[in-house]
C-alpha positions, 0 to 999 in steps of 0.5 A: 762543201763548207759548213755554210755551203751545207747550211749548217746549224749553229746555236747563238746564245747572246744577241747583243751590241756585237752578238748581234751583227755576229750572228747576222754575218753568219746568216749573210754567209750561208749559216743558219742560226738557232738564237737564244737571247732574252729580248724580244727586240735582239731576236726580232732583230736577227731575224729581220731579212734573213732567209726564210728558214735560216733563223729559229729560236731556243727557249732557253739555253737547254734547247740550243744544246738539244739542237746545235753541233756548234754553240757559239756564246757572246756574253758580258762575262763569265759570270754570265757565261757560268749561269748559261752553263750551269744555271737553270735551262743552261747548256751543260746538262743538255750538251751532247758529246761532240758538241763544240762551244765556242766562247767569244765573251771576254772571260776571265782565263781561269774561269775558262779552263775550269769549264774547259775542264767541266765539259771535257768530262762530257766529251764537250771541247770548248773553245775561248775565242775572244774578238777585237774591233768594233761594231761595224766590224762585227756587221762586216764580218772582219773582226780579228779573232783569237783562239784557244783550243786544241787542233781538232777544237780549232779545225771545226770552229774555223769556218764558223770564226770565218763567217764573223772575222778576217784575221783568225790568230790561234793563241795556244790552250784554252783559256789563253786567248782570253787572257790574251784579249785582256792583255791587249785591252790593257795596252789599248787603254794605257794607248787611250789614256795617254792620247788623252791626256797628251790632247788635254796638254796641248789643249792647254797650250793653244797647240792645234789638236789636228796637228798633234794628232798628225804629228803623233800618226807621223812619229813614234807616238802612233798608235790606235787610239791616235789613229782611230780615236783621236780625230775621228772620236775626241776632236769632234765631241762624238765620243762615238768609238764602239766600246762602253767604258764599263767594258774596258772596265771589265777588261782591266780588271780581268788584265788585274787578275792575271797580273795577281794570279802570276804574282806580277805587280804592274803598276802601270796597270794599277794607275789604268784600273783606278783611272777607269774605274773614277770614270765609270762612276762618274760617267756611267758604263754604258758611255763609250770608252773614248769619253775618258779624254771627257772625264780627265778633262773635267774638274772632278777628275782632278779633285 
């Protein structure tokens, strides 16, 4: 039997824009879910439709580590993970050996493998398992998720990660799949800003904006922003994509720290860093990340 077949119990601390859809595909899957979430409107959320008994919730971060085998943490950073962890009420007095958390935030790699290394000596594995795609994969259930940990880590959290994503990728130790995650945002967002800009041009020359996106889909310029940004997202004005601006942000600057942590200059994603960080304080965070085709175009940007 699955660990979803036997209605396994697994802890959920953090019931937000991707939490949420997350913890509802693992309920949709034969999971129960012990939730722990500040809002009132997340946890009622969560529970709307949900199988009688499928759904419970811990007061605090204590009470899921009292309860769940499996922890399963889905928060903004890892300033936030280290107070869930270590703050009042958090997991790691409470955490008992065998325990399995698993993080999905977009945390910084060095802050992983210090609590990796904390809770090791509870006889606690953590395991970092970031997710790329958007909301609407979240409520389907086919995220691509990377995962860093050892094989026993790994082969525990994998019908868990199976209930939330389609594509499982094993990155090697802890704390590379968060490095990982932040690499690859990185290259989203020089993809991103690069799509905007050439759009911005042929704006500027009277080119038709549908056409140079097929043309770009068709050629050498292809990728994912040109695919599922450019026609979808930034010709239509809905500026809609899934992804708040702040949290590229954040992912930049995360991409930032590895880059001075290996003493690597990266001057591509210097310009990338600065460029999103002029956007933010214009536009705000919580705008969607495609709004920076908005912010270049406007003539504060260019001051």
């Amino acid at each position: 039997m699955s660990m979803a077949e036997e209605g396994a119990e697994i802890g959920f601390i953090g019931l937000g824009m991707m939490g949420l859809p997350m913890a509802r595909s693992l309920l949709a899957r034969g999971f129960r879910v012990l939730g722990c979430d500040t809002s009132e409107a997340a946890r009622a959320a969560v529970a709307e439709g949900a199988a009688p008994g499928a759904v419970s919730f811990a007061r605090d971060p204590a009470g899921v580590a009292a309860e769940a085998g499996v922890i399963v943490l889905m928060l903004p950073n890892s300033r936030v993970v280290a107070q869930v962890m270590e703050g009042e009420g958090g997991l790691l007095p409470a955490l008992r050996p065998g325990t399995l958390v698993i993080d999905m935030s977009s945390s910084e790699p060095a802050e992983t493998r210090r609590l990796a290394a904390l809770l090791a000596d509870r006889g606690v594995a953590l395991m970092d398992a970031p997710v790329s795609g958007s909301v609407a994969k979240a409520k389907t259930g086919t995220l691509a998720i990377m995962c860093g940990g050892d094989d026993a880590a790994f082969a525990k959290a994998e019908p868990v990660l199976k209930g939330m994503g389609e594509k499982i990728i094993r990155t090697g130790a802890v704390g590379s799949a968060h490095a990982m995650k932040a690499l690859n945002n990185y290259v989203y967002a020089a993809g991103l800003l690069a799509t905007a800009e050439a759009l911005r041009m042929g704006e500027a020359l009277g080119l038709d904006l549908g056409i140079l996106t097929d043309v770009m889909n068709a050629s050498s310029g292809r990728n994912i922003a040109t695919e599922t940004k450019s026609r979808q997202e930034i010709l239509t004005g809905r500026y809609a994509g899934g992804f708040q601006l702040g949290l590229m942000r954040k992912d930049l600057d995360t991409a930032g720290g590895i880059a001075e942590d290996t003493g690597y200059p990266a001057p591509l994603l210097a310009l990338c860093r600065e460029r999103w960080r002029d956007a933010v304080a214009a536009l705000g965070p919580q705008v969607d990340n495609t709004e920076i085709h908005r912010f270049i175009g406007s003539k504060t940007s260019k001051e």
